[in-house]
C-alpha positions in Angstrom: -117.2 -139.9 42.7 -115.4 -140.9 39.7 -112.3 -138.2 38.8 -113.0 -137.7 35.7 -109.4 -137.5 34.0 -109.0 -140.7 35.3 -109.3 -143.6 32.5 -112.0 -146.4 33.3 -110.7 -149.9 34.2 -112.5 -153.0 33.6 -112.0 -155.7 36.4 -112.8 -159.2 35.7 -112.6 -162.3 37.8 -113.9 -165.7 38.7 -114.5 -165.2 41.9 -114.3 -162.1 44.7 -114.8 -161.1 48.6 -116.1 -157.5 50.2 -113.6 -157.1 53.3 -114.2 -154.7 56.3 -110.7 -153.1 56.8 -109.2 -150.0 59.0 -108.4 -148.1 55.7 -112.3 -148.7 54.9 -114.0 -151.3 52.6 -112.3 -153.4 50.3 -113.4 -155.8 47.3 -111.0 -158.4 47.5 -110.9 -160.6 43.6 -109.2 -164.0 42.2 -108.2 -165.0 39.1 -108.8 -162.7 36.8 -107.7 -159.7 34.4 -107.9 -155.5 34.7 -108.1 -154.0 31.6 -108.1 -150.2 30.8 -108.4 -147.9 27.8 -106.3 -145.2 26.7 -108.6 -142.5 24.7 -105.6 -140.3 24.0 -102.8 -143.1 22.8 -105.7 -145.8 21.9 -104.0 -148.3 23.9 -105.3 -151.3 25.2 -103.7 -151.8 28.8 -104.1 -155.8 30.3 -102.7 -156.5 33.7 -103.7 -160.7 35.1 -103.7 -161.1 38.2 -104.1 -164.0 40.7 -105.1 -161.8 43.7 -106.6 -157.9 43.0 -107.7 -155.5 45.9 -110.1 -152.6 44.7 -110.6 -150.0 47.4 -114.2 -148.9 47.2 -115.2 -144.8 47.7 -116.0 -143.7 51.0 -119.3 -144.5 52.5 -121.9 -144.4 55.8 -120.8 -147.7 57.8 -123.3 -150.2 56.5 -126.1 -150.5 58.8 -127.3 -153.8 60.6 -131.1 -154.9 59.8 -133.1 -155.0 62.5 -133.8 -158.0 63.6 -138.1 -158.9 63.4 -138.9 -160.7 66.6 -139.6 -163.9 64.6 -136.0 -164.2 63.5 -134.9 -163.6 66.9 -133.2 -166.8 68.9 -135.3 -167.2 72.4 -132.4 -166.0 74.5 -132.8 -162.3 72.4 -136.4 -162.3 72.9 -135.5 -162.9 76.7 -133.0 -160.3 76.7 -133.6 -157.6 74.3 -131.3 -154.9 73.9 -132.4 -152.6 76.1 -130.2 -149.6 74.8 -132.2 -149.9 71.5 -135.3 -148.0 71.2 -136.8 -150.7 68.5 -136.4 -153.0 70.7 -138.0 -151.5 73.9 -140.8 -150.2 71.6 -141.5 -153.6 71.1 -141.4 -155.7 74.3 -144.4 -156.4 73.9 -144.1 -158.2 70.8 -141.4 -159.9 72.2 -143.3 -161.5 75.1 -146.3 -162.3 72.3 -143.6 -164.2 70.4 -142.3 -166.0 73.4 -145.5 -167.6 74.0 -146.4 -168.4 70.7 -143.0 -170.6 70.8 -144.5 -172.2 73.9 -147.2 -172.9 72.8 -147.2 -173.8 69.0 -145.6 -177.4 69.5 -148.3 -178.3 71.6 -151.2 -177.8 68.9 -149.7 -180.9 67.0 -150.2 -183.2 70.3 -153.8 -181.2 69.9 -154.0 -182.4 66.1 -153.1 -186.0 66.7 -155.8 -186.4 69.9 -158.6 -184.5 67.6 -157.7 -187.3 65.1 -157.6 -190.5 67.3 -161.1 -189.2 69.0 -162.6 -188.1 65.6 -161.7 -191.8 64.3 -161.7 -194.5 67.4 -165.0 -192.8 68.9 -168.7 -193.6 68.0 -170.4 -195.9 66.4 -168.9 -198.4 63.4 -170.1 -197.4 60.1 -169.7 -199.9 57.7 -169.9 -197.3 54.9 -166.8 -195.7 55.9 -165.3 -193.1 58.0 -166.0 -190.5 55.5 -168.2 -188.0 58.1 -165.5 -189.0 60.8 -162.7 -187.7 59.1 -164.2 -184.5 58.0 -164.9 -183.9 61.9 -161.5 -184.1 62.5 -160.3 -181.9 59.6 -163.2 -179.4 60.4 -162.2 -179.1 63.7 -158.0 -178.8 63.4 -158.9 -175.8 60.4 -161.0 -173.9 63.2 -158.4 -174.3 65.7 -155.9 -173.5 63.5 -157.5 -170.5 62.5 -158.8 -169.1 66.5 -155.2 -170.2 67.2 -153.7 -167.2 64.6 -156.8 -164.8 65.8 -155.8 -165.0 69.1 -152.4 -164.0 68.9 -153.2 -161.4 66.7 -155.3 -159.8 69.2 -152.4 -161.0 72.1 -149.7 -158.1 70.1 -152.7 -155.4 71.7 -154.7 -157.1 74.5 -153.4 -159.9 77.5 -156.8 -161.6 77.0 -155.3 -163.1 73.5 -152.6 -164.8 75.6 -155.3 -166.3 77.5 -157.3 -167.6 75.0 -154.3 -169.2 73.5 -153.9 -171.3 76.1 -157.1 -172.5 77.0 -157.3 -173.1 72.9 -154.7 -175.6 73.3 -155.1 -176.9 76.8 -159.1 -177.3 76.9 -159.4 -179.4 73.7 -156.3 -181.3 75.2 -157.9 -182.1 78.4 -160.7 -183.0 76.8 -160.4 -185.8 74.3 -157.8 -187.4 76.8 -160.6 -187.6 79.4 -162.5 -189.1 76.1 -159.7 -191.8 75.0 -159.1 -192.7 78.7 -161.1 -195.1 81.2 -162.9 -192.3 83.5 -164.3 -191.6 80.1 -165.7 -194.4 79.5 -169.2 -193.6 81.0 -169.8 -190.5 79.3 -168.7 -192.1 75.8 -171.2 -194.8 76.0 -173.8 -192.1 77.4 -173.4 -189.8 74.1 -171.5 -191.2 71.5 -173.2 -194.0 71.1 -176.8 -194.9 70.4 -178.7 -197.4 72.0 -178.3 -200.7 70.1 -175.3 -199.6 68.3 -172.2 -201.5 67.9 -169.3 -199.7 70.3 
């Protein structure tokens, strides 16, 4: 878009700003020095400046990104625009992502009860706790991964909501009922052998 009897200008400066005005946009620059070349007199034009406005061609307006449902606050996934036909296309996704955000805070309480059971539980070994702690790194990395398979299949099918949360809730429930007092019973019935030290 150049005119082509026009002679080139070179702008330097330190520092500059691209500014939405009504006449269109705008590079705003600071500090700095314009500089343009005369073919026909062979003259070396230099202009400093503290504060230069260059008024780019016109263009398209420049258009927003949309916005992945992962980089979307909790009140957009709530309420998507529903005038947008991205967004409506992908409710769904929406409604996966709100649950994963429910959900995903609870898998460290998961962690931390597979850990304490994995480590408190059973019989001493004087050896070490080698075995124990494999358990419980073993059994985080699988419900880790069926965590991540499940909402995978949630963005086509329900039933991956549904598995998510018994994934979290069932091992939950479960080594709390081990680490507490009603547990007690079945913790001396199967985790420990007869004659071992508990």
């Amino acid at each position: 878009s150049r005119e082509k009897n026009k002679t080139p200008s070179t702008i330097i400066a330190k520092r500059g700003i691209i500014v939405m005005a009504d006449e269109g946009q705008q590079v705003v620059v600071f500090d700095g020095s314009r500089q343009s070349y005369d073919r026909a007199s062979s003259v070396l034009q230099r202009l400093n400046f503290e504060r230069y406005t260059i008024d780019l061609p016109d263009s398209d307006p420049v258009k927003q990104r949309w916005s992945q449902p992962d980089e979307r606050t909790i009140f957009e996934l709530i309420n998507p625009n529903m005038n947008n036909v991205r967004d409506v296309e992908s409710l769904r996704d929406f409604r996966v992502d709100l649950h994963r955000r429910t959900i995903s805070p609870l898998l460290a309480i998961v962690y931390a009860l597979i850990s304490s059971c994995a480590l408190l539980l059973g019989p001493v070994d004087r050896r070490g706790q080698g075995r124990k702690i494999a358990i419980a790194i073993a059994s985080v990395v699988i419900i880790q991964g069926l965590f991540l398979a499940t909402f995978n299949m949630a963005r086509q099918n329900d039933a991956g909501i549904i598995f998510a949360y018994i994934l979290v809730f069932a091992p939950m429930a479960f080594t709390m009922f081990l680490l507490s007092g009603i547990g007690d019973h079945f913790r001396r019935r199967f985790l420990y052998k007869a004659g071992a030290p508990s």
